[in-house]
Structures are given as C-alpha cells and as structure tokens.
PDBQT receptor file of N, H, CA, C and O in Angstrom, charges set to zero:
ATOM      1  N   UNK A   1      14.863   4.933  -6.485  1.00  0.00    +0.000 N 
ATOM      2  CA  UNK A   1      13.472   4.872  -6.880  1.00  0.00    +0.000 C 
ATOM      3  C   UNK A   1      12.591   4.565  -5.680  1.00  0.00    +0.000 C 
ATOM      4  O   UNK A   1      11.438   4.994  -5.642  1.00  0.00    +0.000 OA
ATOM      5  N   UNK A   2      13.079   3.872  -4.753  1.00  0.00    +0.000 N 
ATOM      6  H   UNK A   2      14.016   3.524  -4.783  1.00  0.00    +0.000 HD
ATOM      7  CA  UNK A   2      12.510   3.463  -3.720  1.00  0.00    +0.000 C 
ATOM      8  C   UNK A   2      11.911   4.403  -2.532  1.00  0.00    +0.000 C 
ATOM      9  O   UNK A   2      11.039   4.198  -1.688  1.00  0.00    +0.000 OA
ATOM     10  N   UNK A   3      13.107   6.002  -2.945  1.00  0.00    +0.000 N 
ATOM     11  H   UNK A   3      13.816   6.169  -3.631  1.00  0.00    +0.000 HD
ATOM     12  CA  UNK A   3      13.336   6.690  -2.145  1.00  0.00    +0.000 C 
ATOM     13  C   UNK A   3      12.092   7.919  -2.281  1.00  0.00    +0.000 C 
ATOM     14  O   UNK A   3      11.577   8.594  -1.390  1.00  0.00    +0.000 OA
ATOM     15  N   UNK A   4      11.806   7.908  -4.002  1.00  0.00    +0.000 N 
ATOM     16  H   UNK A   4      12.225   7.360  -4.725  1.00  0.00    +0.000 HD
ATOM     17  CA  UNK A   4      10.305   8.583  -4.330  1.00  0.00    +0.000 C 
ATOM     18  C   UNK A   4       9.261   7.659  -4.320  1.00  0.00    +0.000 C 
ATOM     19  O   UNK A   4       8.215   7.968  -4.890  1.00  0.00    +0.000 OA
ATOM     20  N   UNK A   5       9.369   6.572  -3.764  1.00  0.00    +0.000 N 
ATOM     21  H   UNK A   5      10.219   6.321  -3.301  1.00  0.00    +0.000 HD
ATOM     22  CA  UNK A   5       7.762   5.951  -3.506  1.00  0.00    +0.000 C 
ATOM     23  C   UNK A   5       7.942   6.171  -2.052  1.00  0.00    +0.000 C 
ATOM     24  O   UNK A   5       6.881   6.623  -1.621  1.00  0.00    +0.000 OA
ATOM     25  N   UNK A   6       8.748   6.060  -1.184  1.00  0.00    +0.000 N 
ATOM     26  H   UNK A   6       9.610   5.693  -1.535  1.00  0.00    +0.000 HD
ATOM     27  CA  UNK A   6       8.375   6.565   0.009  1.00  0.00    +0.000 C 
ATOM     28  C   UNK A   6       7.779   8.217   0.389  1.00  0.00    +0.000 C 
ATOM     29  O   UNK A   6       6.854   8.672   1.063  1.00  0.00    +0.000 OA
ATOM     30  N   UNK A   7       9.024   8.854  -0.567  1.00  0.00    +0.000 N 
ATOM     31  H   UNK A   7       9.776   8.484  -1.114  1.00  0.00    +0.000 HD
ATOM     32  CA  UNK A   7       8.380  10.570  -0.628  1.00  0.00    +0.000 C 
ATOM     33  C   UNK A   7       6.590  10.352  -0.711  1.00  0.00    +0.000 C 
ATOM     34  O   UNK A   7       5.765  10.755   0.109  1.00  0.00    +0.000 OA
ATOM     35  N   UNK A   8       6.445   9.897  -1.466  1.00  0.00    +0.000 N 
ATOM     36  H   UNK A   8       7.116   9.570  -2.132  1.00  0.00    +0.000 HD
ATOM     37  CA  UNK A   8       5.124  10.010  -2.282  1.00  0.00    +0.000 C 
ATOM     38  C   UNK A   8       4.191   9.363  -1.243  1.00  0.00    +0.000 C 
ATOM     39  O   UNK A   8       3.016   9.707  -1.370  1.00  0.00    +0.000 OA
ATOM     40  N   UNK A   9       4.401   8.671  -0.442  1.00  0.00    +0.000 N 
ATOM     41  H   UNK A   9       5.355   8.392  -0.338  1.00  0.00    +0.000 HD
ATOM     42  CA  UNK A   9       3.853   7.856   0.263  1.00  0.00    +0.000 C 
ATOM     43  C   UNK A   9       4.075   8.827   1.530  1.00  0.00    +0.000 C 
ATOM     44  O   UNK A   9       3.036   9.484   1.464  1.00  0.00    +0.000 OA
ATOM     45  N   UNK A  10       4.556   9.170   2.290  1.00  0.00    +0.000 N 
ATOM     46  H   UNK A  10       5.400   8.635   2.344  1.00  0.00    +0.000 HD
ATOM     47  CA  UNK A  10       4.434  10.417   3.185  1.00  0.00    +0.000 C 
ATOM     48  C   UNK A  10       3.682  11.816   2.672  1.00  0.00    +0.000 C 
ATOM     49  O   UNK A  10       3.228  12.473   3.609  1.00  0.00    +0.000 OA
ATOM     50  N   UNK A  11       3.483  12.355   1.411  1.00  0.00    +0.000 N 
ATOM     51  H   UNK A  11       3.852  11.821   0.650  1.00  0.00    +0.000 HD
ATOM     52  CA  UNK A  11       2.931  12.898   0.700  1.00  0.00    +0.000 C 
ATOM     53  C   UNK A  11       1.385  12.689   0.666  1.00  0.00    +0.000 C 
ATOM     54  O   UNK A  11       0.645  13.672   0.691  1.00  0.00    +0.000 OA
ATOM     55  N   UNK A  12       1.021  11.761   0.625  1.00  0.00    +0.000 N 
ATOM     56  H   UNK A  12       1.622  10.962   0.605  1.00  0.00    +0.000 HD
ATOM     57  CA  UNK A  12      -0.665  11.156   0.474  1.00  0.00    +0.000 C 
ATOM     58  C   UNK A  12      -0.690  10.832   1.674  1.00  0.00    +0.000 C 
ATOM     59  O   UNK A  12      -1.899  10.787   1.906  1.00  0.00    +0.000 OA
ATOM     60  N   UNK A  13      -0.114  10.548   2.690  1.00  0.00    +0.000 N 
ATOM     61  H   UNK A  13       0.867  10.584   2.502  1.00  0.00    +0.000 HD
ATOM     62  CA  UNK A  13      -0.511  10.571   4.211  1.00  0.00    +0.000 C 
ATOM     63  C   UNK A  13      -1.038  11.962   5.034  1.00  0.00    +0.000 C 
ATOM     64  O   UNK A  13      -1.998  12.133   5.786  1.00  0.00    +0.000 OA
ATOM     65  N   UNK A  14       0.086  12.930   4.520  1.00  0.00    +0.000 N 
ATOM     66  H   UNK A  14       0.865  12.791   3.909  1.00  0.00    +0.000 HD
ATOM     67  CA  UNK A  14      -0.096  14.251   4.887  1.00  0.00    +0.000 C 
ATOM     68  C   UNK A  14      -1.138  15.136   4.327  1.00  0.00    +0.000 C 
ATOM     69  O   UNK A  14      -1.717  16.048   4.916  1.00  0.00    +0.000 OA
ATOM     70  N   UNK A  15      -1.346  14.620   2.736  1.00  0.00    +0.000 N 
ATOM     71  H   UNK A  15      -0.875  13.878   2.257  1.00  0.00    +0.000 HD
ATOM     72  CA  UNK A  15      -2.250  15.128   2.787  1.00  0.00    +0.000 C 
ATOM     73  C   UNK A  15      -3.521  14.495   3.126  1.00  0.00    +0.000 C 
ATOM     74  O   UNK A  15      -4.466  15.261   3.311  1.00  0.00    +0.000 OA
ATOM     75  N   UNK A  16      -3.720  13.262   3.240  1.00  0.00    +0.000 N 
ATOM     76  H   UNK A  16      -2.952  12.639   3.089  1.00  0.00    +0.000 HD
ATOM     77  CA  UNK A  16      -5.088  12.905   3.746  1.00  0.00    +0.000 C 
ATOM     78  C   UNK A  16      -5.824  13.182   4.963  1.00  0.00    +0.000 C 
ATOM     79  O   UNK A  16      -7.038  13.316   5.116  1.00  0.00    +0.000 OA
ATOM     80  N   UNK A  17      -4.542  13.266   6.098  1.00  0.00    +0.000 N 
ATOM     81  H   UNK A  17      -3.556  13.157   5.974  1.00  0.00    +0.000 HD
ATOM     82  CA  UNK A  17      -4.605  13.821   7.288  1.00  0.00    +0.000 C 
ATOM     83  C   UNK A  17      -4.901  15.211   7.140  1.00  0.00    +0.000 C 
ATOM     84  O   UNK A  17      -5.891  15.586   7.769  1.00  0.00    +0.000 OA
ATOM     85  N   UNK A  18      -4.306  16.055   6.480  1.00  0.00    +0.000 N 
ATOM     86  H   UNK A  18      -3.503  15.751   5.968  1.00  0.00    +0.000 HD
ATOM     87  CA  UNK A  18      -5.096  17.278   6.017  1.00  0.00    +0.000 C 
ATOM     88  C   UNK A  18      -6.553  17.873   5.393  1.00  0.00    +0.000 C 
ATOM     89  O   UNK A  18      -6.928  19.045   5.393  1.00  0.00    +0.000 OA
ATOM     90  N   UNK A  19      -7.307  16.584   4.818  1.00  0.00    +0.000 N 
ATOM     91  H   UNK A  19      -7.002  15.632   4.817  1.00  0.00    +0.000 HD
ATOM     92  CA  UNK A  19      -7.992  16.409   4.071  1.00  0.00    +0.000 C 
ATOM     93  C   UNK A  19      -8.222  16.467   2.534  1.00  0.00    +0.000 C 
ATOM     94  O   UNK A  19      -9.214  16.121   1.893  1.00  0.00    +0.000 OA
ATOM     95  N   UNK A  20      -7.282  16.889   2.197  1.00  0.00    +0.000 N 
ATOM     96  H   UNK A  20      -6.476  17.171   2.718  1.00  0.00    +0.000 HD
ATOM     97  CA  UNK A  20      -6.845  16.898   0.985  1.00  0.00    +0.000 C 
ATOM     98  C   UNK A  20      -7.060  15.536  -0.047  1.00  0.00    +0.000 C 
ATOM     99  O   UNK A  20      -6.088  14.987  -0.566  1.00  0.00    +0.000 OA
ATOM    100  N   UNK A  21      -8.277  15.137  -0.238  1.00  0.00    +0.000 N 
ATOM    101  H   UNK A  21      -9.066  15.583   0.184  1.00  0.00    +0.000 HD
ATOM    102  CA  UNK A  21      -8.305  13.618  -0.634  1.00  0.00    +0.000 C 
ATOM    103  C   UNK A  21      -7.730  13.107  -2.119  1.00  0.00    +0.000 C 
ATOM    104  O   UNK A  21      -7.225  12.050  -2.498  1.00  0.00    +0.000 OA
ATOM    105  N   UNK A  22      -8.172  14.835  -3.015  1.00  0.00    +0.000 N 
ATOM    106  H   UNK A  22      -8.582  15.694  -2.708  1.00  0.00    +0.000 HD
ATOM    107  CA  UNK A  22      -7.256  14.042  -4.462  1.00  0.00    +0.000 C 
ATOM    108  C   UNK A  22      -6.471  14.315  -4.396  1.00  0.00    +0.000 C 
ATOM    109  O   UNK A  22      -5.990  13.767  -5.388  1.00  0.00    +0.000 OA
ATOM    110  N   UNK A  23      -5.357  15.067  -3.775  1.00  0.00    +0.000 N 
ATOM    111  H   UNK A  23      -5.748  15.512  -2.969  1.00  0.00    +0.000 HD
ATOM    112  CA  UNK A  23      -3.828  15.554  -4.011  1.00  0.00    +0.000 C 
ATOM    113  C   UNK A  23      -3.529  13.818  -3.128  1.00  0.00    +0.000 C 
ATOM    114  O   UNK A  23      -2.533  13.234  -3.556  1.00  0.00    +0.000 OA
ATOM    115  N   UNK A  24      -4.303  13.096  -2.032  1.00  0.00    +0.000 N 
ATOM    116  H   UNK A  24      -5.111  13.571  -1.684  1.00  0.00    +0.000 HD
ATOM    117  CA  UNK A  24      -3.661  12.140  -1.316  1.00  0.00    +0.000 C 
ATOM    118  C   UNK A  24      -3.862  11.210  -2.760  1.00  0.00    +0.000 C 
ATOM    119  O   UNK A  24      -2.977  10.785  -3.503  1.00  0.00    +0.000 OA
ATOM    120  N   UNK A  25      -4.883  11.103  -2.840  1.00  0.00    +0.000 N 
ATOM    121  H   UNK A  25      -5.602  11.448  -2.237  1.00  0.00    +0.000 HD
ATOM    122  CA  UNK A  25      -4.941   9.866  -3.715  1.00  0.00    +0.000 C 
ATOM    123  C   UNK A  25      -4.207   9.573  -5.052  1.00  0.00    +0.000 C 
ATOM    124  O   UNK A  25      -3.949   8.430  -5.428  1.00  0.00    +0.000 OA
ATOM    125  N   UNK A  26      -3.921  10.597  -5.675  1.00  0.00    +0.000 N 
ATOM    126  H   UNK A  26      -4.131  11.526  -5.370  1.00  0.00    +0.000 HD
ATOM    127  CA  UNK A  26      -2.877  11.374  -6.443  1.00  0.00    +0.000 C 
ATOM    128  C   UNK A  26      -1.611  11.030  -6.190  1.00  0.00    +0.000 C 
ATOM    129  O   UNK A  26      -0.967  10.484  -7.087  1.00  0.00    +0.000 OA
ATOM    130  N   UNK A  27      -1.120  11.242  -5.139  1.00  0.00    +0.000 N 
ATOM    131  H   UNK A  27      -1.643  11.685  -4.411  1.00  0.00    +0.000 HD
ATOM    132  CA  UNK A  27       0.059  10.891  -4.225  1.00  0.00    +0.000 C 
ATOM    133  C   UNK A  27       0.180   9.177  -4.421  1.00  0.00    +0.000 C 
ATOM    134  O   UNK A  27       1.063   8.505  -4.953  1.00  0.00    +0.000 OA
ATOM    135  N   UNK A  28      -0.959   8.829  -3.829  1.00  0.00    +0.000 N 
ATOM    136  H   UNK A  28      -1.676   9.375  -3.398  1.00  0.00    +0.000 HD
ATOM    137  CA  UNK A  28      -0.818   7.061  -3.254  1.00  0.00    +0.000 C 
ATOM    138  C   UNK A  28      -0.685   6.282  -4.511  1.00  0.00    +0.000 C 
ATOM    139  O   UNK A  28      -0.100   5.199  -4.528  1.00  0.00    +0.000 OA
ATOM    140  N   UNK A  29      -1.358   6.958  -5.833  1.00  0.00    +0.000 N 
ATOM    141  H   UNK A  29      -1.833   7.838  -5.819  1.00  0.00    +0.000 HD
ATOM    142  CA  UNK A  29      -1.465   6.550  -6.903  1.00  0.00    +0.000 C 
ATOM    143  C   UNK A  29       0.106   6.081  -7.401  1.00  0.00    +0.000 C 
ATOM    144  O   UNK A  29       0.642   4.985  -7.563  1.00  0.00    +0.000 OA
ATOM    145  N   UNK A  30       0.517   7.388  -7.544  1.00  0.00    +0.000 N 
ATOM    146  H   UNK A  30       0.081   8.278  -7.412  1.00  0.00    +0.000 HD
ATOM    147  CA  UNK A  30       2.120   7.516  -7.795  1.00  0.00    +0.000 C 
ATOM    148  C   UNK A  30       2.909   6.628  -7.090  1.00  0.00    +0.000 C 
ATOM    149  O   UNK A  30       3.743   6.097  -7.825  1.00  0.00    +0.000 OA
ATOM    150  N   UNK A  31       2.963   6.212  -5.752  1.00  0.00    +0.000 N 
ATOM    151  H   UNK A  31       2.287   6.643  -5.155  1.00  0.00    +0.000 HD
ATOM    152  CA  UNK A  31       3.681   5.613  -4.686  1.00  0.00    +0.000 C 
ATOM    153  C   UNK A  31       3.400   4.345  -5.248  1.00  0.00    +0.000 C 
ATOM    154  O   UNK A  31       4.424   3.827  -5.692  1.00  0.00    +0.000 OA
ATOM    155  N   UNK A  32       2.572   3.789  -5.362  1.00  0.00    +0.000 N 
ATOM    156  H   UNK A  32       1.740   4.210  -5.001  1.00  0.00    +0.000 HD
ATOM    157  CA  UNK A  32       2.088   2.284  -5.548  1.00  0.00    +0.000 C 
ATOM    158  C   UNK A  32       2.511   1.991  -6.997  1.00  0.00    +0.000 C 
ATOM    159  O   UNK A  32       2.546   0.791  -7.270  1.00  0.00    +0.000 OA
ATOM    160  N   UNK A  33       2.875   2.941  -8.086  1.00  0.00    +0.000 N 
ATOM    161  H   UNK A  33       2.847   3.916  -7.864  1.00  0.00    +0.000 HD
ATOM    162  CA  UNK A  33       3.768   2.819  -9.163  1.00  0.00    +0.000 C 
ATOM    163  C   UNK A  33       4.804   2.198  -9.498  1.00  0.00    +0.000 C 
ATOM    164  O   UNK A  33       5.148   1.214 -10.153  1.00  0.00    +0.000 OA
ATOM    165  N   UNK A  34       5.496   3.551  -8.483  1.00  0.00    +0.000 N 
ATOM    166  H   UNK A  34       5.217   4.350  -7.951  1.00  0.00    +0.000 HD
ATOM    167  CA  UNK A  34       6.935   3.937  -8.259  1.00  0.00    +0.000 C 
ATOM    168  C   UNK A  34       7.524   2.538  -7.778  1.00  0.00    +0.000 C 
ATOM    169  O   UNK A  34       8.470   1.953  -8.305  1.00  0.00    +0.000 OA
ATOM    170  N   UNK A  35       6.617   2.015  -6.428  1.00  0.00    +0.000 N 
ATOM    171  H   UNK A  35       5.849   2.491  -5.999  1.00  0.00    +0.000 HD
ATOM    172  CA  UNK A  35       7.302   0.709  -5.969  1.00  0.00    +0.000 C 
ATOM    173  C   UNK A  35       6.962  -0.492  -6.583  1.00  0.00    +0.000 C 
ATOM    174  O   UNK A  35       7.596  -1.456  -6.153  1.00  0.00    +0.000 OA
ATOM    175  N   UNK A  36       5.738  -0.841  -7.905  1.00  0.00    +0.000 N 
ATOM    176  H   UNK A  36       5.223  -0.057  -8.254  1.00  0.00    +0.000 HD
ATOM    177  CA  UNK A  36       5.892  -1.866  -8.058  1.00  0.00    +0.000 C 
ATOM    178  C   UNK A  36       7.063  -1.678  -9.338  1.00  0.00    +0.000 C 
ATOM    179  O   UNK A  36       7.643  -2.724  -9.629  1.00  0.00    +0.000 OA
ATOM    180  N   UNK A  37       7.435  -0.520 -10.074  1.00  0.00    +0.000 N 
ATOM    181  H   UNK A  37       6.964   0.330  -9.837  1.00  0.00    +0.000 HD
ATOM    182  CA  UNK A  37       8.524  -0.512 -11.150  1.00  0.00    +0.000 C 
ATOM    183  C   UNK A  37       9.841  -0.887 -10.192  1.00  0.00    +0.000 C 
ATOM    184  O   UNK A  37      10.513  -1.914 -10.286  1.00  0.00    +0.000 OA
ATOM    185  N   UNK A  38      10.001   0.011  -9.417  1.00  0.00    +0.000 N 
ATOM    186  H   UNK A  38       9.454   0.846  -9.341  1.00  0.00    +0.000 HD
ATOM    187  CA  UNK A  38      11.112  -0.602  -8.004  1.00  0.00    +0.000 C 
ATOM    188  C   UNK A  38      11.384  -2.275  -7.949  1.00  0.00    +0.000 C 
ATOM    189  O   UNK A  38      12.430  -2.841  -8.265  1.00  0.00    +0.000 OA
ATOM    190  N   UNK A  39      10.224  -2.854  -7.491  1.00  0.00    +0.000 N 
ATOM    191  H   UNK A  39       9.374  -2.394  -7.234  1.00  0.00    +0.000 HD
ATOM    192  CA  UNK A  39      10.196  -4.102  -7.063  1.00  0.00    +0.000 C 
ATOM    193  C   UNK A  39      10.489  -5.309  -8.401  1.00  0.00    +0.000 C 
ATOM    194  O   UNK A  39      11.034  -6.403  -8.252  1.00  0.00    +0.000 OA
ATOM    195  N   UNK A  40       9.946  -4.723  -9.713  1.00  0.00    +0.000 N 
ATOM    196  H   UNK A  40       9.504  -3.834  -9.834  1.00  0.00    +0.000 HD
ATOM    197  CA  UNK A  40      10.060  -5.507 -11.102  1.00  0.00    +0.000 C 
ATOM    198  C   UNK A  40      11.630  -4.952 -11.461  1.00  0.00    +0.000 C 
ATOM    199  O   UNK A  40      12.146  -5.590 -12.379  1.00  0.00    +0.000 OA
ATOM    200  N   UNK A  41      12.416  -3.942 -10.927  1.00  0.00    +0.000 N 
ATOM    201  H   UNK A  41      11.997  -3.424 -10.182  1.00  0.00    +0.000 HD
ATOM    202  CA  UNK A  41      13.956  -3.291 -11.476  1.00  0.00    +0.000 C 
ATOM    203  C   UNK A  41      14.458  -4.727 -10.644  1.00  0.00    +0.000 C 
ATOM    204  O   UNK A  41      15.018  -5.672 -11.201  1.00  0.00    +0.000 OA
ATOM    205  N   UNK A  42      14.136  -4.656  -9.250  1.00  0.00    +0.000 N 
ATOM    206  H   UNK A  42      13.682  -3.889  -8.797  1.00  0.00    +0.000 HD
ATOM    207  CA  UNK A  42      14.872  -5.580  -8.548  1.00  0.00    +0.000 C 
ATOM    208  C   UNK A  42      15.267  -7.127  -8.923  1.00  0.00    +0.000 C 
ATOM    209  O   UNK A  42      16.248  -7.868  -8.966  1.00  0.00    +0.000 OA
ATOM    210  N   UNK A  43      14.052  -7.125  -9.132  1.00  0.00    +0.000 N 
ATOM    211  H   UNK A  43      13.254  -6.523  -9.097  1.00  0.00    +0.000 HD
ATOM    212  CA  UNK A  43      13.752  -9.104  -9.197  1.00  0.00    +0.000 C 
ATOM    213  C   UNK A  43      14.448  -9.047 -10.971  1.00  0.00    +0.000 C 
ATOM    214  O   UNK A  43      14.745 -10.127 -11.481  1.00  0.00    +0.000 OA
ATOM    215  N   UNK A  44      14.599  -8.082 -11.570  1.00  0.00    +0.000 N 
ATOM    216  H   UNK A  44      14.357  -7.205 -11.156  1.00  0.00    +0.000 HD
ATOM    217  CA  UNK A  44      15.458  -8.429 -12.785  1.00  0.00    +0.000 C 
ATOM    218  C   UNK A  44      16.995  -8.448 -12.591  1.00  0.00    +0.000 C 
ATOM    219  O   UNK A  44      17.894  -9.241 -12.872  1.00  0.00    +0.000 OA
ATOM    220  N   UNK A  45      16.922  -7.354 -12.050  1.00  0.00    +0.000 N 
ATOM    221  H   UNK A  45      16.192  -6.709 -11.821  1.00  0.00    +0.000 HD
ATOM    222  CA  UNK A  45      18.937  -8.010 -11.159  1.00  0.00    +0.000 C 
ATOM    223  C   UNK A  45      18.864  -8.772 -10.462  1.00  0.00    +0.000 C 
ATOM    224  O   UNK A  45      19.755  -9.576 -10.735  1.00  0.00    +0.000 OA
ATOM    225  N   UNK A  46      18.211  -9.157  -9.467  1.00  0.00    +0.000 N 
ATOM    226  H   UNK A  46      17.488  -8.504  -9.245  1.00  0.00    +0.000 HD
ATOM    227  CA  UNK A  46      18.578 -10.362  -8.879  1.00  0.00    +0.000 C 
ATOM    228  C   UNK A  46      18.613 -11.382  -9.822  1.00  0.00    +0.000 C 
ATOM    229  O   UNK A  46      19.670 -12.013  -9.792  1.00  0.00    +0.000 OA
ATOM    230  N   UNK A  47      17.539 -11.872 -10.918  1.00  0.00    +0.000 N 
ATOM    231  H   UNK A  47      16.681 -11.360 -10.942  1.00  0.00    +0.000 HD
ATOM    232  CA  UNK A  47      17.902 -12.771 -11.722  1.00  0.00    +0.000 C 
ATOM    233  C   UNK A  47      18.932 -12.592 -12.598  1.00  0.00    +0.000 C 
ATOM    234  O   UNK A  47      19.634 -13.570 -12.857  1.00  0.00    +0.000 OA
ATOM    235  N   UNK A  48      19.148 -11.605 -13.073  1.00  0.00    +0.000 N 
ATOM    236  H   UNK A  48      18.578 -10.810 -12.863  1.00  0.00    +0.000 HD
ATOM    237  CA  UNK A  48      20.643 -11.466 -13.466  1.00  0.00    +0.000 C 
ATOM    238  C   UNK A  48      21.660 -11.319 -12.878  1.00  0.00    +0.000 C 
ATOM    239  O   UNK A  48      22.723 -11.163 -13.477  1.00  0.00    +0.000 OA
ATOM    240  N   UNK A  49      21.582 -11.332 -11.799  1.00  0.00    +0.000 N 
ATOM    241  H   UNK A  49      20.718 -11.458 -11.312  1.00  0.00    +0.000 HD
ATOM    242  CA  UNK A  49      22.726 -11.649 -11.323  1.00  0.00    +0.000 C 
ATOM    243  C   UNK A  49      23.359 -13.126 -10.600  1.00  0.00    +0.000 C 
ATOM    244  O   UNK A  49      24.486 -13.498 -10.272  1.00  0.00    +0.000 OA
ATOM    245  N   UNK A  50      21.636 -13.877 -10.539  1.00  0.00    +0.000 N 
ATOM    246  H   UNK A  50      20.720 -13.574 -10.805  1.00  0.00    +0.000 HD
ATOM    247  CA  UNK A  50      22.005 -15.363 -10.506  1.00  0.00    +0.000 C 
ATOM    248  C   UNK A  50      22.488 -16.241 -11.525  1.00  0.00    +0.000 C 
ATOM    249  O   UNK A  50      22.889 -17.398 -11.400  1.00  0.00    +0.000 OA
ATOM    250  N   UNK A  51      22.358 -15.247 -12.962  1.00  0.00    +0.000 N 
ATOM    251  H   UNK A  51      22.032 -14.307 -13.063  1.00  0.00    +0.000 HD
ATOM    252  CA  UNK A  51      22.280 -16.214 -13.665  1.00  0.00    +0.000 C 
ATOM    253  C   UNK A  51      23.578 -15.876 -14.434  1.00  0.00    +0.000 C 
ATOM    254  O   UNK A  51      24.010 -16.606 -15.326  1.00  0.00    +0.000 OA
ATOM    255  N   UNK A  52      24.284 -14.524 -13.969  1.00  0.00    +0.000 N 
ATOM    256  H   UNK A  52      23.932 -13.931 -13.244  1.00  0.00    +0.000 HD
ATOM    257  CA  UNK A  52      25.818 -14.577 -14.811  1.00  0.00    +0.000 C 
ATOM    258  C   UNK A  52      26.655 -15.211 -13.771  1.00  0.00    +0.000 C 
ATOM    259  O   UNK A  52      27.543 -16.006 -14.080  1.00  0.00    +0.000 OA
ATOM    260  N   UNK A  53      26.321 -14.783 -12.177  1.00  0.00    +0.000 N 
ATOM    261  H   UNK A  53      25.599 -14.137 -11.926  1.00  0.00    +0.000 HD
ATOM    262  CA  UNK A  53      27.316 -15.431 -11.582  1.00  0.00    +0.000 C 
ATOM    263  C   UNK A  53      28.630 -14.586 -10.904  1.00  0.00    +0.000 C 
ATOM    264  O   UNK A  53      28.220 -13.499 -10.498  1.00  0.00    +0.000 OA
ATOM    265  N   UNK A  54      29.475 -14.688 -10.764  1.00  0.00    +0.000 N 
ATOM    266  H   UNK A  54      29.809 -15.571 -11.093  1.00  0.00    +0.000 HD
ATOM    267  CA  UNK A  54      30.764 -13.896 -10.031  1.00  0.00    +0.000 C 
ATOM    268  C   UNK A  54      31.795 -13.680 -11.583  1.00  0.00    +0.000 C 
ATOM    269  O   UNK A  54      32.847 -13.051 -11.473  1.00  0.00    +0.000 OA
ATOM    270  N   UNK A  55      31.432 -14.179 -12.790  1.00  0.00    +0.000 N 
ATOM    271  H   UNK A  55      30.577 -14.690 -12.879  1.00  0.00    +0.000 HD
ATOM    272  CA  UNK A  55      32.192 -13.717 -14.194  1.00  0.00    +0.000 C 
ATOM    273  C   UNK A  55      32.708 -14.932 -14.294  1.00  0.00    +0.000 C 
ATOM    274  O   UNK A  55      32.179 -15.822 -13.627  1.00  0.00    +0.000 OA
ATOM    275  N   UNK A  56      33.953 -15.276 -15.220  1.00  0.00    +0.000 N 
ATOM    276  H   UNK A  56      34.383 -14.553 -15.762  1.00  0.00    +0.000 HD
ATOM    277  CA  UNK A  56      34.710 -16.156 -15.201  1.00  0.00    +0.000 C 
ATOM    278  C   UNK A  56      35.827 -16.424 -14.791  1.00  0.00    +0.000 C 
ATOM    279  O   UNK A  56      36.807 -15.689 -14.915  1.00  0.00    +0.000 OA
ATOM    280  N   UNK A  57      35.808 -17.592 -14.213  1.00  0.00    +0.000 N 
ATOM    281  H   UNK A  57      35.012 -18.189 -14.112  1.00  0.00    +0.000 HD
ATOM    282  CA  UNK A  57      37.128 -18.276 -13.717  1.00  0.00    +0.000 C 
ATOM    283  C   UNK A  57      38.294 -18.491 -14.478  1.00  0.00    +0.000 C 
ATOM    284  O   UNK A  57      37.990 -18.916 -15.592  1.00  0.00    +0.000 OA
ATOM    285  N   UNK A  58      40.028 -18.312 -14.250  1.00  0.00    +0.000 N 
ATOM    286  H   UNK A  58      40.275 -17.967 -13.344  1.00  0.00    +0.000 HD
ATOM    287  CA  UNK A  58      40.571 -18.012 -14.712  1.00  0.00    +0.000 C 
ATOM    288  C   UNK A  58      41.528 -19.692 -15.033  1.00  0.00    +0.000 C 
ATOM    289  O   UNK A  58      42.525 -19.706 -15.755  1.00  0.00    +0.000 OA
TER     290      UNK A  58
C-alpha cells in the first residue's frame, strides 16, 4: 500500500511540473489517503502484535 502512495506521489509531482494542476492535485489527493490508511494498517499490527506477544509458552 505504501508502494501506491508513493506511485501517486511521483504522479502529482510530474504532473505539476508539467502543469497539469488537477490531474496533480488529484494525484496528491489519493497519495495522502493511501498513506494515512497505510499508517492506521500499521499502528494496528503493531498493537497487535504487542499485545498477543510471541504465542504461548509451552
């Protein structure tokens, strides 16, 4: 997921540099999505995974 907010984010660069301002903004829109769903996937495994632990001990 991380890997289409960067796409997307080279995407709205290129095109802004092109001038292309709603296909960029369009783009940046998407990117700034993509990574905060990214960043909220993460911080839920990490807490799940602090909070089961390595499984049980035998």
């Amino acid at each position: 997921m991380l890997n289409w907010a960067v796409t997307f984010l080279v995407i709205a660069l290129i095109a802004a540099l092109l001038g292309f301002t709603s296909i960029a903004g369009t783009a940046m829109g998407i990117a700034k999505i993509l990574f905060y769903v990214f960043l909220i996937l993460f911080l839920v495994s990490l807490v799940t995974h602090l909070f089961r632990g390595r499984g049980g001990a035998p």
